[in-house]
N, C-alpha and C positions, 0 to 999 in steps of 0.2 A: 242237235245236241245228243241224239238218240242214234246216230250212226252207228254202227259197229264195224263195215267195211267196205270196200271197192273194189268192184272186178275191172281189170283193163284188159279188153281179148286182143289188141293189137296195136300197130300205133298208125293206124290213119288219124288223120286231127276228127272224123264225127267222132271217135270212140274214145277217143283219150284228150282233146283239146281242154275240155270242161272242168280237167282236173286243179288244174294251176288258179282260175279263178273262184273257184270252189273256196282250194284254201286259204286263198288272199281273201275271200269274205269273211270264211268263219275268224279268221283273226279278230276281226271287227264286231261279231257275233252277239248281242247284247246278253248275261251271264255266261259266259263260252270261259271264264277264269275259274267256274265253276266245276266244267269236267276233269274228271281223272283218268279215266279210260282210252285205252290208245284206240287212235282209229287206222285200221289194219290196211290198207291195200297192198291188193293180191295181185299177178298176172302175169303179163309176157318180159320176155326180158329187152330190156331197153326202156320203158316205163320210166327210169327212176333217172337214167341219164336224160331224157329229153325233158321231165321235171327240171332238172339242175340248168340244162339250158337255158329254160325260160327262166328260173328264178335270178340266173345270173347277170341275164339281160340289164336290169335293171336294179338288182336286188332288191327283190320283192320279200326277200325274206320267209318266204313259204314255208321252209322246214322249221323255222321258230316259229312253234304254236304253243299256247299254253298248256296241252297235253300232248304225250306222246304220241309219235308218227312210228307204224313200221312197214317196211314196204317189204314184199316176198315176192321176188319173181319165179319163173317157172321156164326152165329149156323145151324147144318143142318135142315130141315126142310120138311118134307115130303108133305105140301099144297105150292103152287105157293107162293111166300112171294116176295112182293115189297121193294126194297134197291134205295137209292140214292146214284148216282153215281156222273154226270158230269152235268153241264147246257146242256136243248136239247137232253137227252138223258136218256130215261124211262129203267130203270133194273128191271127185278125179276130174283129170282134164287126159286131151287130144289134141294133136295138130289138127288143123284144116287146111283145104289146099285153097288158099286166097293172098297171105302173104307168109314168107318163112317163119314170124313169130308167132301166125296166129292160134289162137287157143278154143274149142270147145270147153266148156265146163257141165259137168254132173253133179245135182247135190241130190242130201238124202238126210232127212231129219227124223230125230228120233222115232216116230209115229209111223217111219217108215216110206212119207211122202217123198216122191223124187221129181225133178225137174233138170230138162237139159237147155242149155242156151247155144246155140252154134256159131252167135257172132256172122260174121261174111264171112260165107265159105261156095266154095263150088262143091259139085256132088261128089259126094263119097258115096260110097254102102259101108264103108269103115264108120264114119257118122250115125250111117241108121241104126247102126250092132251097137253103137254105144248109146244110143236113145232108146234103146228096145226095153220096150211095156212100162215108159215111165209116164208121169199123172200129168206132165204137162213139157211138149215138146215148142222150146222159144226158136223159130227158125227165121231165118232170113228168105224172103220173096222181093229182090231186086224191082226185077224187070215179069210181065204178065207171062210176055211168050218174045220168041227172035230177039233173044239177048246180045248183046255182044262182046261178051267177053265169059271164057270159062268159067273165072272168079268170082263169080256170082252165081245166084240160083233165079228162075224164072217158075211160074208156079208149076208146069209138069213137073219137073228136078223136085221141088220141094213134095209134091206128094207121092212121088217115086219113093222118095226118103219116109216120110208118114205112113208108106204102105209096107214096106221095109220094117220100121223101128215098131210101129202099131201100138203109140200111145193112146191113153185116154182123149188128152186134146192134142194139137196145135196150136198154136198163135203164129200168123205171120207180122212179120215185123221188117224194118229197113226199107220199105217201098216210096219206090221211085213215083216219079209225078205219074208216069205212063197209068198207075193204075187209079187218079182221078174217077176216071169215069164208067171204071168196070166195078162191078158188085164181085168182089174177090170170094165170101163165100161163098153166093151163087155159083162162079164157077170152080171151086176147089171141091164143091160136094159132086159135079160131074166125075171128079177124076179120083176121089177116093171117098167112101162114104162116112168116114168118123167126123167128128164134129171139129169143124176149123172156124176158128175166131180172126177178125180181122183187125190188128193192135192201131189203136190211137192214143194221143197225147190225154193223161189221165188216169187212163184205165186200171184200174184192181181188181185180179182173180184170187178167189177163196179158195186154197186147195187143201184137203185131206180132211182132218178131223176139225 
C-alpha cells in the first residue's frame, strides 16, 4: 500500500520477472481501492514492452489498477546521467557492461545519505568513480573466484571496485550457490579492509541519520 516506486536495472527474468505478478496481486490487494498515489516504476528501456507481453498473454489486465501506473525508462548511457525520480530524493544512473540495457543507479536523499546499486555488472573502474565515498555500496559478487564469464563479478573484481570507490560499506548481493560454503566476509576482509556485509533474504540496513 506504502510503495512509492520500482527500480528495474535490466531485463534478465531474476530482475524484472516479479514485476507482472506483483501487480496481478495488488489488484486483489484487500483496501488497494483506497490508494491514490501512482506507483512509479523507473529503469531500463524495454521494461514496459516486456510488461505488455506478459499482460497480453492472457489479459491479465495489469495496467488496470485502481491507482495510477507510470512507467519511465532510461537509455543507457556511459557518463553519470541525472534522472528524476521521487521528491527528496536525487538519482543518476550508468551503463554496466553485463547487458546493453543494463543500469547502475546512485541515490542521494536529503540528509545527504547516498547509496549505489550495480545490479549485474562486470568490472568497471567507471562503476567504482560513480560509487566513490557513498554510505553504502549494493554490489553484485556472482561467483567467489574462476568465474566464467566477464558479465559478472567474483569477489577479487568486487573489492577491486570497493577499493576504487571507498564506501562506508558494501553489501554483496547476487551469489551464486558456489559461495554456500565459504564465509564471504571472512574472505572479503583479506582483500580489502572496510567493512563488507554479506546480503540475505530479510535483511534491513539503517543508513545516515
Amino acid at each position: 500500500m506504502n510503495l512509492d516506486a520500482i527500480w528495474i536495472s535490466h531485463l534478465h527474468l531474476d530482475h524484472c520477472a516479479g514485476l507482472a505478478p506483483l501487480l496481478f496481486g495488488m489488484k486483489w490487494t484487500p483496501g488497494i481501492n483506497q490508494r491514490q498515489k501512482p506507483l512509479k516504476i523507473f529503469g531500463c528501456e524495454g521494461a514496459t514492452k516486456l510488461l505488455q507481453a506478459i499482460d497480453e498473454s492472457s489479459n491479465y489486465k495489469l495496467f488496470e489498477q485502481p491507482f495510477p501506473l507510470e512507467f519511465h525508462e532510461f537509455a543507457p548511457t556511459e557518463e553519470p546521467r541525472r534522472v528524476e525520480m521521487l521528491d527528496g530524493l536525487g538519482a543518476q544512473i550508468i551503463s554496466t557492461p553485463h547487458r546493453h540495457e543494463s543500469l547502475a543507479i546512485r541515490l542521494i536523499d536529503t540528509d545527504g545519505t547516498t547509496l549505489v546499486y550495480s545490479s549485474d555488472t562486470g568490472y568497471a573502474e567507471s562503476l567504482a568513480e560513480f560509487a566513490r565515498g557513498v554510505d553504502l555500496l549494493i554490489l553484485e559478487s556472482s561467483f567467489y573466484r574462476n568465474k566464467p564469464t566477464v558479465k559478472h563479478l567474483e569477489l577479487a573484481d568486487a573489492m577491486r571496485i570497493a577499493k576504487l570507490a571507498g564506501p562506508q560499506k558494501v553489501l554483496l548481493t547476487h551469489l551464486y550457490s558456489v559461495w554456500d560454503e565459504v564465509d564471504l566476509e571472512t574472505e572479503a576482509k583479506k582483500l580489502w579492509t572496510g567493512r563488507t556485509i554479506a546480503a540475505y533474504d530479510g535483511l534491513r540496513l539503517k543508513l545516515g541519520q
